[in-house]
PDB file of N, CA, C, O and CB in Angstrom:
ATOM      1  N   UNK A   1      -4.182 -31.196  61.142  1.00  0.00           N
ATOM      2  CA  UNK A   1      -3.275 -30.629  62.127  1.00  0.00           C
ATOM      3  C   UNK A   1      -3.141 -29.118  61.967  1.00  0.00           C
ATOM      4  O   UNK A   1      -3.003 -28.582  63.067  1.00  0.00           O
ATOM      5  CB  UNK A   1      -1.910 -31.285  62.019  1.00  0.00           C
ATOM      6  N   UNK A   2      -3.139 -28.077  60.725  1.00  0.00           N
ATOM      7  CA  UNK A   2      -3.225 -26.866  60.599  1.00  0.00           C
ATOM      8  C   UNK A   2      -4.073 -26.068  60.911  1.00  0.00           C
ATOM      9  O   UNK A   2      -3.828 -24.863  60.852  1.00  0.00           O
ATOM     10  CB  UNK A   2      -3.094 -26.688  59.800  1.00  0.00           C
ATOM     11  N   UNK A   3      -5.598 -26.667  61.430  1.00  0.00           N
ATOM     12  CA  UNK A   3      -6.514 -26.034  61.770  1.00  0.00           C
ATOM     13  C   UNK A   3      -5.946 -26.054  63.014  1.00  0.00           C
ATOM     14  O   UNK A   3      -6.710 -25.393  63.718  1.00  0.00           O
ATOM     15  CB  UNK A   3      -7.805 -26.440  61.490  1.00  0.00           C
ATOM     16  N   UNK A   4      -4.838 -26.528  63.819  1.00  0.00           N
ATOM     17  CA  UNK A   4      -4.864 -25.802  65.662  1.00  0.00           C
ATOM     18  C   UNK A   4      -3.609 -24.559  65.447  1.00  0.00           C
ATOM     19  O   UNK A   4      -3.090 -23.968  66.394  1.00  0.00           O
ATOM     20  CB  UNK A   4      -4.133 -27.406  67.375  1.00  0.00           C
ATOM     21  N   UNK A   5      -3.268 -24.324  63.985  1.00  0.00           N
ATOM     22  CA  UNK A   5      -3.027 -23.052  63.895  1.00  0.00           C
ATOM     23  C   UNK A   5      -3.541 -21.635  63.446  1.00  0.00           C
ATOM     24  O   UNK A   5      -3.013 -20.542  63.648  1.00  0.00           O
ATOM     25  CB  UNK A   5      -2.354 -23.187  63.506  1.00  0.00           C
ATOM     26  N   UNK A   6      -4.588 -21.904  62.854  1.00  0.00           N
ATOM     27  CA  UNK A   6      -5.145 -21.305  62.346  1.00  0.00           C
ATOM     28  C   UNK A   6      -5.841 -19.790  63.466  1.00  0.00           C
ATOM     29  O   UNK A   6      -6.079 -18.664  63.030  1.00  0.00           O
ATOM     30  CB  UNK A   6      -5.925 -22.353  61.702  1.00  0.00           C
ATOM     31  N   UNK A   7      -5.999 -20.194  64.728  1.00  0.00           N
ATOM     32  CA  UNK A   7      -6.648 -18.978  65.436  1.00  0.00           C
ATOM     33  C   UNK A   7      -5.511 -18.195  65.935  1.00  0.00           C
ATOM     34  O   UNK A   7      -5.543 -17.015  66.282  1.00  0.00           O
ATOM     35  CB  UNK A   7      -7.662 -19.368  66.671  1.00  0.00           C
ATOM     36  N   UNK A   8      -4.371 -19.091  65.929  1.00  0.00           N
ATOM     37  CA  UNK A   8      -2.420 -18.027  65.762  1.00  0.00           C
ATOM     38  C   UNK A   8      -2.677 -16.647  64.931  1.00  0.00           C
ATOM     39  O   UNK A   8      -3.145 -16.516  63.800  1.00  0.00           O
ATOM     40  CB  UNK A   8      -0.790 -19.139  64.390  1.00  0.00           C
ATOM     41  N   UNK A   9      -2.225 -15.672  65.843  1.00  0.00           N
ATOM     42  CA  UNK A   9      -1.618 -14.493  64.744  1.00  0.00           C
ATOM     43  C   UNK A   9      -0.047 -13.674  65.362  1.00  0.00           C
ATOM     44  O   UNK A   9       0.324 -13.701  66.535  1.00  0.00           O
ATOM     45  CB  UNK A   9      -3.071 -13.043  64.575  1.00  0.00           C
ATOM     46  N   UNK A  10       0.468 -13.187  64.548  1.00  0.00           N
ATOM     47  CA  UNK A  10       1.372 -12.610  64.952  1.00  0.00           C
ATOM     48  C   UNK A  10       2.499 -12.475  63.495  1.00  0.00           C
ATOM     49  O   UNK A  10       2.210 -12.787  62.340  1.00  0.00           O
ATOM     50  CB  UNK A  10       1.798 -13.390  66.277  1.00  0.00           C
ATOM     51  N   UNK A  11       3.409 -12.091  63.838  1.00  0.00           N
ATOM     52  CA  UNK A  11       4.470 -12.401  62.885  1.00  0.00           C
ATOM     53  C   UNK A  11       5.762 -13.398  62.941  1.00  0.00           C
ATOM     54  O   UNK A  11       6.571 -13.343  63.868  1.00  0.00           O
ATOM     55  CB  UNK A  11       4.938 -11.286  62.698  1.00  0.00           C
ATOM     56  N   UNK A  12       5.847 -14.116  62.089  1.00  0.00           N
ATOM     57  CA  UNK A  12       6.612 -15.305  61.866  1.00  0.00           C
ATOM     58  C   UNK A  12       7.908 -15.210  62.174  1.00  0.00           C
ATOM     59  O   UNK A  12       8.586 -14.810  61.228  1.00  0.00           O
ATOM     60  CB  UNK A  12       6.546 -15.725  60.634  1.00  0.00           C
ATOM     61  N   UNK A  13       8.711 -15.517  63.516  1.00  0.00           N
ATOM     62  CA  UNK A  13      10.216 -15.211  63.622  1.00  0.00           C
ATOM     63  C   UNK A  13      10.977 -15.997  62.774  1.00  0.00           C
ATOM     64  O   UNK A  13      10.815 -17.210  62.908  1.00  0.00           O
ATOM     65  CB  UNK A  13      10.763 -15.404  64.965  1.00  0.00           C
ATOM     66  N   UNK A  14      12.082 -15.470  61.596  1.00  0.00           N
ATOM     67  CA  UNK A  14      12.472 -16.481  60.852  1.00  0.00           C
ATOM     68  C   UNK A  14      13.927 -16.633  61.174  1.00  0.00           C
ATOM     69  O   UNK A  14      14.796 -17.101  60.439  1.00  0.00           O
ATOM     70  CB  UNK A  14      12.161 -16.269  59.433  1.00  0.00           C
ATOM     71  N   UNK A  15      14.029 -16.248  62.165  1.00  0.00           N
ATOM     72  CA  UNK A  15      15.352 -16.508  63.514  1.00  0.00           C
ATOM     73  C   UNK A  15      15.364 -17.413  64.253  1.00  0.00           C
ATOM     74  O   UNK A  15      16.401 -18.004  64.555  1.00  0.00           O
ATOM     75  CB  UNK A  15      15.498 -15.605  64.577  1.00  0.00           C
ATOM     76  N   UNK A  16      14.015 -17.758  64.771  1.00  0.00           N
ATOM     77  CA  UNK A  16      13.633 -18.541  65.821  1.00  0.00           C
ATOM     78  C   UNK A  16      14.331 -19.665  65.671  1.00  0.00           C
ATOM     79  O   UNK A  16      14.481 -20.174  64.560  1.00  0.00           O
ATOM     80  CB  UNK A  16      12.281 -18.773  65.930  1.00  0.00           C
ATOM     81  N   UNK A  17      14.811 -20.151  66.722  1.00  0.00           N
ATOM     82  CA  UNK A  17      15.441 -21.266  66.844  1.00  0.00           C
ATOM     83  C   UNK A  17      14.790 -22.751  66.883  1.00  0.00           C
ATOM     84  O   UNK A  17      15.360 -23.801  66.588  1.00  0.00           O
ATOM     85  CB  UNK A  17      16.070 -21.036  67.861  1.00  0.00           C
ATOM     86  N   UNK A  18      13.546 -22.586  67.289  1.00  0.00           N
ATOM     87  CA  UNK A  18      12.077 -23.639  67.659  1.00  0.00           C
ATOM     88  C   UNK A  18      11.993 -23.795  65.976  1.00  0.00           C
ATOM     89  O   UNK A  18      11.962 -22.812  65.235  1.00  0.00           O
ATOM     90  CB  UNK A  18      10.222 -22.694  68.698  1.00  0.00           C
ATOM     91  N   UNK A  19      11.967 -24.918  65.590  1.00  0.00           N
ATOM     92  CA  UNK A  19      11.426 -25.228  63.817  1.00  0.00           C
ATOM     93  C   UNK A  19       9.645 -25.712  64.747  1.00  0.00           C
ATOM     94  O   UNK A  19       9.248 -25.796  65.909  1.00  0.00           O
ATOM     95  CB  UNK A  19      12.750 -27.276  62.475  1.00  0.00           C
ATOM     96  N   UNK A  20       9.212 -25.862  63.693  1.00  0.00           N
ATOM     97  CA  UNK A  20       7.754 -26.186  63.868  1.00  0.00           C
ATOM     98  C   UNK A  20       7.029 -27.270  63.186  1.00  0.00           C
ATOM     99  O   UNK A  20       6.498 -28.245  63.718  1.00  0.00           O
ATOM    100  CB  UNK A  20       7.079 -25.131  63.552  1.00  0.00           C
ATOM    101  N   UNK A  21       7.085 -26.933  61.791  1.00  0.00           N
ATOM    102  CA  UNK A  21       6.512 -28.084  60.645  1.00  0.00           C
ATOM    103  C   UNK A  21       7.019 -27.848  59.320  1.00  0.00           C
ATOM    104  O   UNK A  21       7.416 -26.688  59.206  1.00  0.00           O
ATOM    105  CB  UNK A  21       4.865 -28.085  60.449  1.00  0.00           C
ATOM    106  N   UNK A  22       7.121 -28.403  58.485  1.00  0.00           N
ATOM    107  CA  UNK A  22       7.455 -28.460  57.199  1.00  0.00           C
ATOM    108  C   UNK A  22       6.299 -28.045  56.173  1.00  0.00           C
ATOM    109  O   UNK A  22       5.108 -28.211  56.436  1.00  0.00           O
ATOM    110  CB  UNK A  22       7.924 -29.783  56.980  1.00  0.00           C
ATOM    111  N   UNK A  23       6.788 -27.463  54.922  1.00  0.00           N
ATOM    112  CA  UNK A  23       5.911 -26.616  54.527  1.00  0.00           C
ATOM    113  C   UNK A  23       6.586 -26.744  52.908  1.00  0.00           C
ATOM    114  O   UNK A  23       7.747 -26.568  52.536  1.00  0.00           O
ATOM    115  CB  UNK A  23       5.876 -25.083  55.445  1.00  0.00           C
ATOM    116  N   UNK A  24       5.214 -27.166  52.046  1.00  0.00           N
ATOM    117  CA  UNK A  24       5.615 -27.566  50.796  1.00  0.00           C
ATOM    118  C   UNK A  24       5.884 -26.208  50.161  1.00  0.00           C
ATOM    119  O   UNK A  24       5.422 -25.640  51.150  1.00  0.00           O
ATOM    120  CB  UNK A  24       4.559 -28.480  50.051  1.00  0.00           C
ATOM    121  N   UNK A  25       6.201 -25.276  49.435  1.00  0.00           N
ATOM    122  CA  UNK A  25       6.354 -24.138  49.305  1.00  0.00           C
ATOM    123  C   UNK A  25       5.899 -24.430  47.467  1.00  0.00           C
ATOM    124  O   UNK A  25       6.820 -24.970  46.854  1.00  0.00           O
ATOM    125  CB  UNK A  25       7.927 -23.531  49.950  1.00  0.00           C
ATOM    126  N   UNK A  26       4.860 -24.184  46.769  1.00  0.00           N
ATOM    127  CA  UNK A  26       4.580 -24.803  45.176  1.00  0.00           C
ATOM    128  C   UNK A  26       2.819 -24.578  44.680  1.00  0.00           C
ATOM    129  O   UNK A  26       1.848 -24.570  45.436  1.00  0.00           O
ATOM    130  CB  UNK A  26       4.985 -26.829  45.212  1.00  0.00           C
ATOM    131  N   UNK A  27       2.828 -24.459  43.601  1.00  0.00           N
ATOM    132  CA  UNK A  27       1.703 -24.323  42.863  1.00  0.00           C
ATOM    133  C   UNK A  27       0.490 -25.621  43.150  1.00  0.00           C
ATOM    134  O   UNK A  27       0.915 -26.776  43.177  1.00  0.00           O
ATOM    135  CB  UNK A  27       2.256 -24.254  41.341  1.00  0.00           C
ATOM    136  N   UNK A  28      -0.724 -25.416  43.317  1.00  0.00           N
ATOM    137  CA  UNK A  28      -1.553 -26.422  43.335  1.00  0.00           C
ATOM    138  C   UNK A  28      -1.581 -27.033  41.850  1.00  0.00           C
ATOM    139  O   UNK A  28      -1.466 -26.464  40.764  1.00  0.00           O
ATOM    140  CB  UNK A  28      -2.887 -25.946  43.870  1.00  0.00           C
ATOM    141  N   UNK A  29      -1.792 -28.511  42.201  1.00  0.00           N
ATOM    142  CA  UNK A  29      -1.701 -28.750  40.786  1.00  0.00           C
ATOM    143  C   UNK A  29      -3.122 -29.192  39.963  1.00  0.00           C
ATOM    144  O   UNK A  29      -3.594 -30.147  40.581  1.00  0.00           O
ATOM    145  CB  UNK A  29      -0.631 -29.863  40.649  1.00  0.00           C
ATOM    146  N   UNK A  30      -3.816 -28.915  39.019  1.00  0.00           N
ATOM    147  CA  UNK A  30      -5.251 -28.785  38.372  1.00  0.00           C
ATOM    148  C   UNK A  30      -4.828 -29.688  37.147  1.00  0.00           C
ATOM    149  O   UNK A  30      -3.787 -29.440  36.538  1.00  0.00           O
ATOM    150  CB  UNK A  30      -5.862 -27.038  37.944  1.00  0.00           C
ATOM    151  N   UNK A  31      -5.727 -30.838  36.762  1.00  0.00           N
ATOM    152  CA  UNK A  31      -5.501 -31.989  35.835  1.00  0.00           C
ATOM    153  C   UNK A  31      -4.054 -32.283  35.234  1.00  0.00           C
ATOM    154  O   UNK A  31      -3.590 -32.457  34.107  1.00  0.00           O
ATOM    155  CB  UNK A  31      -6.398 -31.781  34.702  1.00  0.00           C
ATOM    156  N   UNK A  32      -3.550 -32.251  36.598  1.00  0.00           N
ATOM    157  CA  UNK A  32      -1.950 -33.056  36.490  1.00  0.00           C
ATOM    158  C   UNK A  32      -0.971 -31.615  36.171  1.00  0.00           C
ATOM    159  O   UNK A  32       0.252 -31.472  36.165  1.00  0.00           O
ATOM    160  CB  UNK A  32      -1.811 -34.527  34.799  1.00  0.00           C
ATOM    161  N   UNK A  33      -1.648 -31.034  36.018  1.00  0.00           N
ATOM    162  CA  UNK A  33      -0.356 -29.825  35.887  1.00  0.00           C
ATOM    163  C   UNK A  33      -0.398 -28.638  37.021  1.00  0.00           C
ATOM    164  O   UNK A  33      -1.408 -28.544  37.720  1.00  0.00           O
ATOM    165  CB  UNK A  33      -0.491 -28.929  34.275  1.00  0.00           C
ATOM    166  N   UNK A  34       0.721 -27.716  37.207  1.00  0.00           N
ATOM    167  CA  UNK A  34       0.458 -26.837  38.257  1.00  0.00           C
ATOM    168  C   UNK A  34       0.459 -25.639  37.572  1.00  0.00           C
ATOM    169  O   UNK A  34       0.913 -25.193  36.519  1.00  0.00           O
ATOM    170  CB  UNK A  34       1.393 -26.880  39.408  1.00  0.00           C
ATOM    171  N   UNK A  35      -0.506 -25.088  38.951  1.00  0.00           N
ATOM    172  CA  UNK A  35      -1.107 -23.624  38.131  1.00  0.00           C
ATOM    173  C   UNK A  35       0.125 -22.606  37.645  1.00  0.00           C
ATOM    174  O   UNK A  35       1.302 -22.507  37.990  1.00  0.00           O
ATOM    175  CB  UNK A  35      -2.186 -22.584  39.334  1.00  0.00           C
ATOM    176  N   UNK A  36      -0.683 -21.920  36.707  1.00  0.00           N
ATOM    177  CA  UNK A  36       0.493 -21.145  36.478  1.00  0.00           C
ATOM    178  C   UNK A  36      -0.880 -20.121  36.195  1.00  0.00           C
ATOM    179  O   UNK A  36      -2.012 -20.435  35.824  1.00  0.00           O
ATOM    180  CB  UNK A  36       1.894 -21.636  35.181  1.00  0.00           C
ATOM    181  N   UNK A  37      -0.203 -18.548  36.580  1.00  0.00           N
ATOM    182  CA  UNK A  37      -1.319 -17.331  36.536  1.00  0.00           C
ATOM    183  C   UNK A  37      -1.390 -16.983  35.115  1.00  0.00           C
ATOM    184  O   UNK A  37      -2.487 -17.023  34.557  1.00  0.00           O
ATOM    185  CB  UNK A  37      -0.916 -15.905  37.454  1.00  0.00           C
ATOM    186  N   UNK A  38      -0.467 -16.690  34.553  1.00  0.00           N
ATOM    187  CA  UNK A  38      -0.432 -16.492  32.778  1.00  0.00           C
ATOM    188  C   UNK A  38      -1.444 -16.757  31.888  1.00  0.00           C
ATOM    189  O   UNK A  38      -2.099 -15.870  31.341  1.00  0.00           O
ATOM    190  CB  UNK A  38       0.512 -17.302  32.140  1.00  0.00           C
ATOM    191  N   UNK A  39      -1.643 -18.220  31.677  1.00  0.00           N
ATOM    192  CA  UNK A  39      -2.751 -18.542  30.859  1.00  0.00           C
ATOM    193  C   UNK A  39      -4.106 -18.925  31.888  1.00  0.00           C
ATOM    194  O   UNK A  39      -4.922 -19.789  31.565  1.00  0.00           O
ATOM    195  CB  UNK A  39      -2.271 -19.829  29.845  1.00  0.00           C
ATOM    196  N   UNK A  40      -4.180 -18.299  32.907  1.00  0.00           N
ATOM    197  CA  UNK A  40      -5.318 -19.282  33.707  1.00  0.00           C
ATOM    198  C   UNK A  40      -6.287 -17.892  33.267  1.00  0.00           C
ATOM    199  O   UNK A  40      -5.959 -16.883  32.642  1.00  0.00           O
ATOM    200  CB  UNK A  40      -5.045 -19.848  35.876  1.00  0.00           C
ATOM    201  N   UNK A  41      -7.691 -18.317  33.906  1.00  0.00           N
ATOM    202  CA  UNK A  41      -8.793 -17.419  33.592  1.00  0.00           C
ATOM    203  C   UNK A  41      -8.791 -16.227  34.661  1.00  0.00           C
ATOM    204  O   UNK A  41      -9.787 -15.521  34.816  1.00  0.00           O
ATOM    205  CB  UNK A  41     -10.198 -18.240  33.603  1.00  0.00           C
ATOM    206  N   UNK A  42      -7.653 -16.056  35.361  1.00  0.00           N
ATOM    207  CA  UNK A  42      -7.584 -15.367  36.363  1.00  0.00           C
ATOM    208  C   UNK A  42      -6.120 -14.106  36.117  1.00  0.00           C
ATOM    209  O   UNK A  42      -5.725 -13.426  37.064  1.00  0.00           O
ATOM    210  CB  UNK A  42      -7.502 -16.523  37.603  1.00  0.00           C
ATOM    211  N   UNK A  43      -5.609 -14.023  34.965  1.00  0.00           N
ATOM    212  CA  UNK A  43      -4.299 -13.543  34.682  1.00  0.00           C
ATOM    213  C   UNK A  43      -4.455 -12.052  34.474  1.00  0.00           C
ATOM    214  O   UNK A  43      -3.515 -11.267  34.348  1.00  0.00           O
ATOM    215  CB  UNK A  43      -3.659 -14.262  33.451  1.00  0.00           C
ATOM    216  N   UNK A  44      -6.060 -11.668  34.446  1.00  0.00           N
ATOM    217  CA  UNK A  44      -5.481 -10.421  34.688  1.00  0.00           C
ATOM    218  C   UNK A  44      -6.115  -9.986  36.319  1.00  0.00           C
ATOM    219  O   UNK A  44      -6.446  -8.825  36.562  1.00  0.00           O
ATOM    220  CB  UNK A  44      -5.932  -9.309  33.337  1.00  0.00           C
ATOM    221  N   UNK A  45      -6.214 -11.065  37.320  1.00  0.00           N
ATOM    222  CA  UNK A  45      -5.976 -10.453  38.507  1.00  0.00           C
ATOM    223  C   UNK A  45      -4.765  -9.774  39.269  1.00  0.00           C
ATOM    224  O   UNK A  45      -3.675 -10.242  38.941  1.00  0.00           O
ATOM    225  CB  UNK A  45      -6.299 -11.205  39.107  1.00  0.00           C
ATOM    226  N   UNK A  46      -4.734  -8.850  40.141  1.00  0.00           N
ATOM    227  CA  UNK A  46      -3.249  -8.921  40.677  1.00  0.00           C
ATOM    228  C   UNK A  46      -2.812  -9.966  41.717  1.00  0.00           C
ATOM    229  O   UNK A  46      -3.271 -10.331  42.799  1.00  0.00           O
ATOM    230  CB  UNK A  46      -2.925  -7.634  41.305  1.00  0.00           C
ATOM    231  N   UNK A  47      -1.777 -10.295  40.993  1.00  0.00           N
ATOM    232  CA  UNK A  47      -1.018 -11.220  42.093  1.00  0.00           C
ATOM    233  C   UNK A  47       0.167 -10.484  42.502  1.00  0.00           C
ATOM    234  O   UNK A  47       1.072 -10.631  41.681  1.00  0.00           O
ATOM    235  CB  UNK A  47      -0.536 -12.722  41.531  1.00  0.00           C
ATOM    236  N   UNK A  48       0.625  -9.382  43.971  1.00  0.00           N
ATOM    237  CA  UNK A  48       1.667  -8.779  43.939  1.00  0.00           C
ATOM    238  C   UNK A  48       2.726  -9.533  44.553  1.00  0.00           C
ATOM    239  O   UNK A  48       2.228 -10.247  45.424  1.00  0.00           O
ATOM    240  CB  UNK A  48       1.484  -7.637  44.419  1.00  0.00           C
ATOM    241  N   UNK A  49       3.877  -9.673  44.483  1.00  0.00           N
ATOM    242  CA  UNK A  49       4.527 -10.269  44.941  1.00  0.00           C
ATOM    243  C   UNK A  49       4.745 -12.106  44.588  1.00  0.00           C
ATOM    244  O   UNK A  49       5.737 -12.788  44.847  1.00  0.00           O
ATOM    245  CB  UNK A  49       4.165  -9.807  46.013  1.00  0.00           C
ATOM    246  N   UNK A  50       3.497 -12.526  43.953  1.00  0.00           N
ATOM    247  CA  UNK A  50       3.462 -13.772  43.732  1.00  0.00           C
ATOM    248  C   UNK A  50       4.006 -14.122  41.948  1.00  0.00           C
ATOM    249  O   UNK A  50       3.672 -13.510  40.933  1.00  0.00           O
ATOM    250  CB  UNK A  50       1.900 -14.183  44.170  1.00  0.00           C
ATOM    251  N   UNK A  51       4.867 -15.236  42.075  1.00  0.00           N
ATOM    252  CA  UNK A  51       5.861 -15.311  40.650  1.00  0.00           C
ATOM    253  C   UNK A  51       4.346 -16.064  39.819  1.00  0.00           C
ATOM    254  O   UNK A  51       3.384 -16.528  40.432  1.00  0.00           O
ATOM    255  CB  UNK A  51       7.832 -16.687  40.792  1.00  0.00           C
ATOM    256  N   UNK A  52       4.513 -16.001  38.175  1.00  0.00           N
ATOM    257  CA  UNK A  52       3.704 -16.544  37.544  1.00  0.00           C
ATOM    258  C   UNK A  52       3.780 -18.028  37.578  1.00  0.00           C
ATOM    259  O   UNK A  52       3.288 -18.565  36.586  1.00  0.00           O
ATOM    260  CB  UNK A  52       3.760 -16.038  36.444  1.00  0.00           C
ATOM    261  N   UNK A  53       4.343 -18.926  38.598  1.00  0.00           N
ATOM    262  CA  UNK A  53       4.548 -20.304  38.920  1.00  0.00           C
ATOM    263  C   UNK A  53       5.143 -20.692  39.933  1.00  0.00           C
ATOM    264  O   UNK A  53       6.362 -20.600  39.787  1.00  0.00           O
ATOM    265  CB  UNK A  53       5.085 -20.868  38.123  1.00  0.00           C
ATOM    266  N   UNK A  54       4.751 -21.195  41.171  1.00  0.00           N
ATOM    267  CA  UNK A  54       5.072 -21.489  42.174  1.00  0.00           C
ATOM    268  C   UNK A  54       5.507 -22.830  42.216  1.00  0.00           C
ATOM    269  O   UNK A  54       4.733 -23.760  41.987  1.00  0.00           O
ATOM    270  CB  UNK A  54       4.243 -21.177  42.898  1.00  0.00           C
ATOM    271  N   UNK A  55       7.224 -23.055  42.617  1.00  0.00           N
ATOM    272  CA  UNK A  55       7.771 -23.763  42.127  1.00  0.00           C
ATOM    273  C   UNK A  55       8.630 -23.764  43.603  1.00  0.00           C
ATOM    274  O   UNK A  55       9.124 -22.648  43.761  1.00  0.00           O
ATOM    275  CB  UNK A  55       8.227 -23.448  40.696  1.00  0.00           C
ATOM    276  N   UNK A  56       8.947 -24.670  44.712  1.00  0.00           N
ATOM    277  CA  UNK A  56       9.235 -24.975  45.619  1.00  0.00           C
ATOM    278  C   UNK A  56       9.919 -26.112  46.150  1.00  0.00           C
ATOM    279  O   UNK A  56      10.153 -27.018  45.349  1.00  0.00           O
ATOM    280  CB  UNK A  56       8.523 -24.805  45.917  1.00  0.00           C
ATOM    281  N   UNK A  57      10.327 -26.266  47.464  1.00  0.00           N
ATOM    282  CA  UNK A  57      10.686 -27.738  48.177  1.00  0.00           C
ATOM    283  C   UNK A  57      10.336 -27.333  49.184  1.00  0.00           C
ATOM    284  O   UNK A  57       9.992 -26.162  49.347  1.00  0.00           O
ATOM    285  CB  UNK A  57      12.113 -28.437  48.255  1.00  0.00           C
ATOM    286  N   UNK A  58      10.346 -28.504  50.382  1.00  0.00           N
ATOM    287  CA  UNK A  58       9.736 -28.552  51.149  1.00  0.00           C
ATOM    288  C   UNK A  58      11.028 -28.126  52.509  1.00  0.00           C
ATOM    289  O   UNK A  58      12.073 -28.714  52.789  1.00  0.00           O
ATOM    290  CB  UNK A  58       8.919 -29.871  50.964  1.00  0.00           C
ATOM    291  N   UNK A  59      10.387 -26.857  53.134  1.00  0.00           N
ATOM    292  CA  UNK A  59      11.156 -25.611  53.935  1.00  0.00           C
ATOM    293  C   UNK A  59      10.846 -25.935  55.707  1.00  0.00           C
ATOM    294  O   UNK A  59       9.673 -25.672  55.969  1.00  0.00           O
ATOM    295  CB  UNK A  59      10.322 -23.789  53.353  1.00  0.00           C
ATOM    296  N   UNK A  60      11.269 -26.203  56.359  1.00  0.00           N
ATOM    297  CA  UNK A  60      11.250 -26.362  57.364  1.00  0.00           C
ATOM    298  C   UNK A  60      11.084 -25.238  58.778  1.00  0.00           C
ATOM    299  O   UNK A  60      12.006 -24.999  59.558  1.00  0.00           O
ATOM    300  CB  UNK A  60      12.118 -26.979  57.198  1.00  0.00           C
ATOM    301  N   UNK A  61       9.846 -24.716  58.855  1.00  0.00           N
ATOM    302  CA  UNK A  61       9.426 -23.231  59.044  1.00  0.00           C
ATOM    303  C   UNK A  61       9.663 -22.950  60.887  1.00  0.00           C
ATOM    304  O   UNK A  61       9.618 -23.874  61.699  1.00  0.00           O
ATOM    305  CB  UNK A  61       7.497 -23.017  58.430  1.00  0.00           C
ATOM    306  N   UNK A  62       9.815 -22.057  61.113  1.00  0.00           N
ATOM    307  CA  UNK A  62      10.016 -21.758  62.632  1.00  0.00           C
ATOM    308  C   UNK A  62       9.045 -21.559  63.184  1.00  0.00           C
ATOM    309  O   UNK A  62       8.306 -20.762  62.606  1.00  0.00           O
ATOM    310  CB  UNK A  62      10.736 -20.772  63.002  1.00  0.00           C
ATOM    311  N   UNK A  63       8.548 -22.111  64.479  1.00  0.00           N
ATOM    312  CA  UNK A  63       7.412 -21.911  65.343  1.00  0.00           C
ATOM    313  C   UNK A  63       7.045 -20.469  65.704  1.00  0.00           C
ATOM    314  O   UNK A  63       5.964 -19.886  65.616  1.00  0.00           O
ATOM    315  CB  UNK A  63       7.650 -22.632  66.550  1.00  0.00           C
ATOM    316  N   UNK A  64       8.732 -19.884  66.312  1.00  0.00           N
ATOM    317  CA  UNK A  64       8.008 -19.091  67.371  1.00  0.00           C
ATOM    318  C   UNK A  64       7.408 -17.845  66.018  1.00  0.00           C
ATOM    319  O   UNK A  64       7.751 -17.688  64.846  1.00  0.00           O
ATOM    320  CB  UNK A  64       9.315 -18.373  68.951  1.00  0.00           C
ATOM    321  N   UNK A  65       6.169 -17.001  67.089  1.00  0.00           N
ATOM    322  CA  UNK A  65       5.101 -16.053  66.435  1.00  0.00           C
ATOM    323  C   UNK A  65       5.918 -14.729  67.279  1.00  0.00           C
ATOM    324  O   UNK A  65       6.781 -14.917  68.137  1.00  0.00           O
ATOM    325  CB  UNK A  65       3.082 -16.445  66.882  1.00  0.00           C
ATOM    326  N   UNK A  66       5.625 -13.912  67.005  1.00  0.00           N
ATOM    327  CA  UNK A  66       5.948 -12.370  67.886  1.00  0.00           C
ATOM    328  C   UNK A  66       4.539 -11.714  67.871  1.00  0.00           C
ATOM    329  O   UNK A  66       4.363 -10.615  68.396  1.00  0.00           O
ATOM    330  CB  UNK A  66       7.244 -11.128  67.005  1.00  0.00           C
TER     331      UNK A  66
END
């Protein structure tokens, strides 16, 4: 179902009154555990803005685009 959003661009109204879909907000998880950037083979990439563990519930996101 996310690929008939995918050719969408714009910016995300987080006013919008229209909800859209639900959205797990969390780390992928790799042999039962979830990533964390710290010890992975990737820790000294930059991640700006992104916490060293993505840790979430599931957010109920607004449709409309601008």
């Amino acid at each position: 179902m996310a690929r008939a959003f995918m050719p969408l661009s714009g910016t995300l109204d987080a006013n919008a009154r229209t909800t859209g879909f639900w959205m797990l907000f969390g780390s992928a998880h790799i042999d039962g555990q979830p990533f964390v950037w710290s010890p992975s083979p990737w820790s000294s990439w930059s991640h700006p803005d992104v916490p060293d563990v993505l840790d979430g519930t599931f957010t109920h996101l607004p449709l409309h685009l601008r």
